[in-house]
N, C-alpha and C positions, 0 to 999 in steps of 0.2 A: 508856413511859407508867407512871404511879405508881398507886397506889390502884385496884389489879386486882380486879373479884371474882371472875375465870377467868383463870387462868393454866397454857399444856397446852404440855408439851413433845413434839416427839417420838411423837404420840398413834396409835397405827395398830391397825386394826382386822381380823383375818382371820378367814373362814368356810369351813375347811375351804382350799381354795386360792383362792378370793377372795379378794380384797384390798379391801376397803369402805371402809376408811380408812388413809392411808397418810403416815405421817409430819407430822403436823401440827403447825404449830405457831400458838398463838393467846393473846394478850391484850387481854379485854375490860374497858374502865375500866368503873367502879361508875358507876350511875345515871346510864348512856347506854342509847340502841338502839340493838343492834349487828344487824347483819343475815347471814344465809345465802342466797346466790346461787347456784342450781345447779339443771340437771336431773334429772329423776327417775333415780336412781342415783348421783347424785354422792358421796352420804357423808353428806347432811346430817342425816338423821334416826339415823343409826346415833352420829357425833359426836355430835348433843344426847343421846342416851339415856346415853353415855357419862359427859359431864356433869353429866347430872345421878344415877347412880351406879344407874342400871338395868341398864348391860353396862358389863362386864370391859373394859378394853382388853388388847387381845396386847401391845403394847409402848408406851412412854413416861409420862409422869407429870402427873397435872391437880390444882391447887391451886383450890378453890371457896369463894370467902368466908372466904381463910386456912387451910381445911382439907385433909388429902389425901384424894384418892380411889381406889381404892373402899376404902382401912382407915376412912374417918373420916364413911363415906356415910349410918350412921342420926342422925347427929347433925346433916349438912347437909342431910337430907330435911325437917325440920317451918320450916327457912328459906328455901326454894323451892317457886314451884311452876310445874307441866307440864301444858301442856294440848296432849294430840295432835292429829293430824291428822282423823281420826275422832273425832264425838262420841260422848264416853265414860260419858255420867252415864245415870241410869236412865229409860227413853221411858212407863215405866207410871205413874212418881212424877210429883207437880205441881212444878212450879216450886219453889216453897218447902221440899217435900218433899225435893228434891233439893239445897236451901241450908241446911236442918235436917239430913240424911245428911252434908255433907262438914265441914260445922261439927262436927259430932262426931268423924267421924275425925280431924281437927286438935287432937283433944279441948282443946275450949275450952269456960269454964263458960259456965252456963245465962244471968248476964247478959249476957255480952261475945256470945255465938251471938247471943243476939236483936238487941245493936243492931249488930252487923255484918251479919247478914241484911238489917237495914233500911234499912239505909245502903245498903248494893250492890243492892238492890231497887229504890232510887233514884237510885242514881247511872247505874246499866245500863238505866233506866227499863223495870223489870220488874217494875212493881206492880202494873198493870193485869191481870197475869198469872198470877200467883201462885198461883192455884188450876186452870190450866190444865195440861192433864200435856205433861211434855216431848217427846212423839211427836208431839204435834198440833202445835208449834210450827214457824214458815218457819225458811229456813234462815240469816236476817239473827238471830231472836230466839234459836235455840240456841245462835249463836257468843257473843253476849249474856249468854245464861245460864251456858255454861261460863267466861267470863270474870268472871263475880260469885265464880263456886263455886271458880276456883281463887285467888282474891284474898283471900278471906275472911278467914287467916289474917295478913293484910297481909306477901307473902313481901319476902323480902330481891331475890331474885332471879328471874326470872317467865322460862323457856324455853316457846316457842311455835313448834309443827312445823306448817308450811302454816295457820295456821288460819284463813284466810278463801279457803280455794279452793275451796268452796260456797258462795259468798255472792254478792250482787248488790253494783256499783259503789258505790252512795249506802250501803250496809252495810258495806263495806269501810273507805270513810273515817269512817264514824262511829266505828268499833272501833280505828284508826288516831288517831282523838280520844282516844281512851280511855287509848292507850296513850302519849301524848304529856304526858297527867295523870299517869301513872304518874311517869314519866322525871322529872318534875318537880315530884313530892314524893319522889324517890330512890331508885325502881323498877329495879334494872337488870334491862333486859330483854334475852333474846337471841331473835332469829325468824327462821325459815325461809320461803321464796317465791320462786316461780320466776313472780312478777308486776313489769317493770320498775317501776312508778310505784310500789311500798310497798320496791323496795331504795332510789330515791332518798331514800326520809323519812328513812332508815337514818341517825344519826350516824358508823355508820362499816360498813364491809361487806367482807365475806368472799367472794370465787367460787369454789366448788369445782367440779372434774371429773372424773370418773375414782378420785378418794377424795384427790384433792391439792387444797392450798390454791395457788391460781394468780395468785391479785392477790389486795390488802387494801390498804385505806386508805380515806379521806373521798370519798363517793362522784364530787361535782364535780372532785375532783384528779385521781379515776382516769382522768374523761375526759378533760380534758387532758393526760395522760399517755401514751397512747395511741399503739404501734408500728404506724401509718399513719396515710396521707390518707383524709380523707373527704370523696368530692365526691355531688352531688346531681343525679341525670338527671333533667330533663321531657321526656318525648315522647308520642306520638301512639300511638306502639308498643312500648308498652315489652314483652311477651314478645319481640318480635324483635330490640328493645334487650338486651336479658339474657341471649341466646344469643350476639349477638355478642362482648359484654366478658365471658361468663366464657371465651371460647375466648382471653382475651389471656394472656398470662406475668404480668402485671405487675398484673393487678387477683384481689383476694385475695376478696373477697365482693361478691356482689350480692344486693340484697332490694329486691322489688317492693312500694310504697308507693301503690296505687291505680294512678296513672297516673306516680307518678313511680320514680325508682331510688334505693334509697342503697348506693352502691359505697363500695367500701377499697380503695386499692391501694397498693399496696411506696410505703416514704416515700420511698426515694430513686430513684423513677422522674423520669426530667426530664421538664417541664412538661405534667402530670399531665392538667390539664384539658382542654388541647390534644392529648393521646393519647386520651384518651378521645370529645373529640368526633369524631376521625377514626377510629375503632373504630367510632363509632355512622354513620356517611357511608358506612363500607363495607358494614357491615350493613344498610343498607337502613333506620336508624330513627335518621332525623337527629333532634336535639333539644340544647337548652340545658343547657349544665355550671358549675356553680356548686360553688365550696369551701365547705364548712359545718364547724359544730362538732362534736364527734364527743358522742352521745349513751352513755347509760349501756347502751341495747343495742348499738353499737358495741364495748365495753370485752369486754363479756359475748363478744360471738363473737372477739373480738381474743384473749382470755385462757383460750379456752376450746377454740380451733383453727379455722382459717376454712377453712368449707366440709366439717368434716368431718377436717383436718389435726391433729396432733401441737398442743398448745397452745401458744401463745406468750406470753412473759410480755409485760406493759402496756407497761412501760414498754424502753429501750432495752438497761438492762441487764439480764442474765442471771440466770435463775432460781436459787436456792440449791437447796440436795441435799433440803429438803422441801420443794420447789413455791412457795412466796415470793417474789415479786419483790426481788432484791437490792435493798439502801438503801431499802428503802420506810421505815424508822421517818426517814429523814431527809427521804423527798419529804411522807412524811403524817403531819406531828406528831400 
């Protein structure tokens, strides 16, 4: 890919004998969303801090907006900005108080602070608010307000760690609008979430585990990329279904879906859906078997280890020596 504003070789992170991040390697095109896929512990907030030139890496090399990191970090700090996981601005200050505080530290004069306050007072429709102080606010209106206060300085590049995992559904996609404005007045953004429906919006996506990158590419390709079947149980019984097929060799994960099942099993089991409906007949929990698509939580436990296993990469081929699924720049332009 050409026109990078991230470019990390090699990037690994250790604490002490921890290993937090481990060989990474990553290029994010300019003014796309790229996304962070991973559990709690995967790397993913230790990588963006990296990024954005808050921590040292122990070893390899990250290029930001053309620059190197961490020699060239106070110079790509007033071109980005970070909004953590935790809200971080002041709970005593109002609204405005707190878009007048970050305005200053961007140190930007007195006319540009005010029509960029006013602007993102409006666009974040945080007018009605403004004199209300940031503790009393829900938690749909503080992701809100941190997202005016770190745009303010209009960055180059906008990293975001979880930041809507306090938030309700209908505030999620609203913030997810926001960000979709961004991208397409030439925002790159990158974000972290361990929520499937905000990796799909993702123009391209990252899974990490363990501190390795395990798949990357356009999120629809990864699904169809995918090293297994995916079939679909309905029954009557599904715990008694789901004890029967994970005692099989051949079926790799089970997840209970209400009343239905979504299995994976080895792609080269012979005729897949016919083993499993007779897994489910001995078990005592007959029910109908259907092949389906394989969704982006499918990928997630495929690339991530199923059931608790060793990871496996997406696609058929073999993982490189830093967690990347070989030929992925050629499955996912």
């Amino acid at each position: 890919m050409t026109d990078a504003a991230i470019v990390a070789e090699g990037l690994s992170r250790t604490f002490g004998k921890l290993v937090a991040v481990d060989g990474i390697d990553l290029t994010i095109p300019s003014g796309k969303i790229y996304g962070f896929l991973g559990p709690n512990g995967s790397g993913k907030t230790t990588t963006i801090r990296m990024l954005c030139g808050l921590l040292k890496p122990s070893a390899g090399s990250i290029r930001v907006l053309g620059m190197e990191l961490p020699r060239d970090a106070e110079r790509v700090r007033p071109r980005i900005g970070y909004m953590t996981q935790k809200f971080s601005l002041y709970e005593d200050l109002t609204v405005r108080e707190n878009m007048e505080f970050m305005a200053r530290i961007y140190s930007m004069g007195r006319r540009r602070r005010r029509e960029r306050i006013e602007s993102n007072l409006a666009r974040y429709t945080l007018g009605g608010l403004e004199r209300q102080r940031a503790g009393t606010l829900s938690g749909g209106q503080r992701q809100r307000l941190a997202l005016a206060a770190v745009t303010l300085h209009e960055p180059e590049l906008l990293l975001l760690d979880e930041p809507t995992s306090a938030v309700d559904p209908q505030s999620r996609r609203d913030f997810w609008d926001g960000l979709f404005e961004l991208a397409e007045s030439g925002t790159t953004i990158l974000v972290s979430t361990h929520f499937m429906d905000e990796a799909e919006r993702c123009h391209r996506l990252a899974i990490l585990a363990e501190g390795r990158l395990v798949a990357e590419g356009v999120p629809r390709v990864l699904s169809s990329h995918i090293d297994a079947v995916v079939l679909e149980v309905e029954t009557d019984r599904p715990r008694q279904a789901r004890a029967a097929l994970q005692s099989e060799g051949f079926v790799r994960a089970v997840t209970q879906l209400g009343t239905r099942l979504h299995v994976m099993v080895d792609p080269h089991a012979d005729d897949p859906v016919e083993r499993v409906g007779a897994a489910l007949e001995a078990g005592g929990a007959a029910g109908t078997v259907e092949r389906v698509n394989a969704n982006l939580e499918d990928v997630f436990v495929a690339a991530t280890g199923f059931d608790g296993d060793a990871a496996l990469p997406v696609t058929a081929a073999s993982a490189g020596a830093s967690g990347r699924v070989a030929g992925s720049e050629a499955l996912y332009p």
